[in-house]
C-alpha positions in Angstrom: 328.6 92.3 156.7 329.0 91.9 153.2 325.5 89.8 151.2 326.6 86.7 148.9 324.4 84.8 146.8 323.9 81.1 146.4 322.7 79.4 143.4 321.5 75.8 143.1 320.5 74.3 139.9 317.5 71.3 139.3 316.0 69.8 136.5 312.5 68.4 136.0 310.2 66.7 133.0 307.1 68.3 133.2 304.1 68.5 130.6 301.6 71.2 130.2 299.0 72.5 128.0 297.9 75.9 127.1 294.5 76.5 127.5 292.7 77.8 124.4 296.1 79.3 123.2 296.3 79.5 119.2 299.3 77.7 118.5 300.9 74.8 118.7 301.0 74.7 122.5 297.4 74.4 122.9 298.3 71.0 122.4 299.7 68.9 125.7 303.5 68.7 125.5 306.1 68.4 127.4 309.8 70.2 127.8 312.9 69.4 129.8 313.3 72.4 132.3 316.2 73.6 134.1 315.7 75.6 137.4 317.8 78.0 138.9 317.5 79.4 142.6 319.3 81.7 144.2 319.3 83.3 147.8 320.8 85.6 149.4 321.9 86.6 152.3 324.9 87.0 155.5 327.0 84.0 155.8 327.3 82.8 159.4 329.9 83.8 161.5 330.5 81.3 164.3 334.2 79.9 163.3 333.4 76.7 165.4 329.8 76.0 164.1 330.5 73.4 161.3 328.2 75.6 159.0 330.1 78.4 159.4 330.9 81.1 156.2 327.2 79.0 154.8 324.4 81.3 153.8 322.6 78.2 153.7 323.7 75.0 153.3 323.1 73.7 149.7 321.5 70.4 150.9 318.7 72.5 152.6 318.3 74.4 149.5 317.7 70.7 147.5 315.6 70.2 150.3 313.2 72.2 149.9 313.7 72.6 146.3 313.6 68.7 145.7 310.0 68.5 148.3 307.8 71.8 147.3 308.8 72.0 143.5 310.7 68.6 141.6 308.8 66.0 143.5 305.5 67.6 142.6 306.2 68.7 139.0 308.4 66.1 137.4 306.8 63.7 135.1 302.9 66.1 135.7 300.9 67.3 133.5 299.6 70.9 134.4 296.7 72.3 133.6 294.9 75.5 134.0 291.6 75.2 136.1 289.6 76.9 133.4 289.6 73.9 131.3 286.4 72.0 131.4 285.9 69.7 133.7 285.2 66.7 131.5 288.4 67.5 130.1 289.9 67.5 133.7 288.6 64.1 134.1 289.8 62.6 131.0 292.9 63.4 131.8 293.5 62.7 135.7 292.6 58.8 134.5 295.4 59.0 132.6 297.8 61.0 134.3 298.9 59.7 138.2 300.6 63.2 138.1 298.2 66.2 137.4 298.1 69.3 138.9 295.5 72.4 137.8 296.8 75.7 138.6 295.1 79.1 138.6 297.1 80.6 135.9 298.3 79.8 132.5 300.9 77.6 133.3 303.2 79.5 130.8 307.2 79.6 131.9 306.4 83.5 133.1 303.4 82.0 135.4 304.9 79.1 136.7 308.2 81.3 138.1 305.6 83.4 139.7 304.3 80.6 141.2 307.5 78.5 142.5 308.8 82.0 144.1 306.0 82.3 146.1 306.8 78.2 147.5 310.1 78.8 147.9 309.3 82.0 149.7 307.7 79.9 152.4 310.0 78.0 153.6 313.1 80.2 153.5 314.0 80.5 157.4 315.3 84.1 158.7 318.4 85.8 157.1 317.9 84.1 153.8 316.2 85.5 151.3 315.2 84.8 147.8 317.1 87.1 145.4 315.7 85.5 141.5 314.3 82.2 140.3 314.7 81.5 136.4 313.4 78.7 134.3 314.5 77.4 131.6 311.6 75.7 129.3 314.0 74.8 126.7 317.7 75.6 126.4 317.4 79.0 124.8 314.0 80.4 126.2 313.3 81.2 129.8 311.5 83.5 132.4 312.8 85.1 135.5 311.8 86.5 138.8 313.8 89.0 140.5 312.7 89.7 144.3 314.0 93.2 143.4 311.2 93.8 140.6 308.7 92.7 142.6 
């Protein structure tokens, strides 16, 4: 049976600061990302099944997509947890969104991190094939399940 791959595309306003980095981004700021995901997998063969030829349906995908990564990232600030915890504190009163994260939050980082969500909640037959994100329209950082 032959594999086909699925792509869905999100978008998501999202600040972060590099912690102790020395440039510019050390500095909180935000960016205007672009997230693509795509699976693959066997579409299903049951001609009277109404989601028959679907790897998955794309309004899973948004599903789980929209819940695990857009609703908690759009409009946050993330952080890594090595900065102070004063600092922390300063910023979760202003800041109804924040998240801390283990890792620098760089592009790289992050599409570590949302491959292992999606990963997750994939259900059997599907799998994740590469996750890139965009952190501005010409720069961005990919995961390929292949490399990894």
């Amino acid at each position: 049976m032959p594999k086909i791959r699925v792509t869905k595309r999100f978008h998501f306003e999202m600040a972060h600061t590099l912690y102790e980095y020395d440039g510019l981004c050390s500095n909180i700021h935000g960016h205007s990302y672009i997230l693509e995901v795509t699976l693959i997998g066997e579409p299903r063969i049951e001609p009277k099944h109404p989601k028959d030829g679907m790897v998955m349906d794309f309004s899973e995908i948004k599903n789980i997509i929209k819940t695990q990564i857009v609703n908690r990232f759009d409009h946050a600030l993330m952080v890594n947890s090595l900065v102070p915890e004063k600092q922390q504190n300063l910023l979760k009163q202003t800041n109804d969104r924040f998240l801390v994260v283990d890792f620098q939050p760089t592009s790289e980082n992050m599409v570590i991190y949302i491959a292992k969500i999606i990963q997750q909640h994939l259900h059997s037959g599907v799998n994740l094939f590469s996750v890139r994100l965009y952190e501005t329209a010409t720069s961005f950082a990919e995961w390929f399940a292949s490399d990894n």
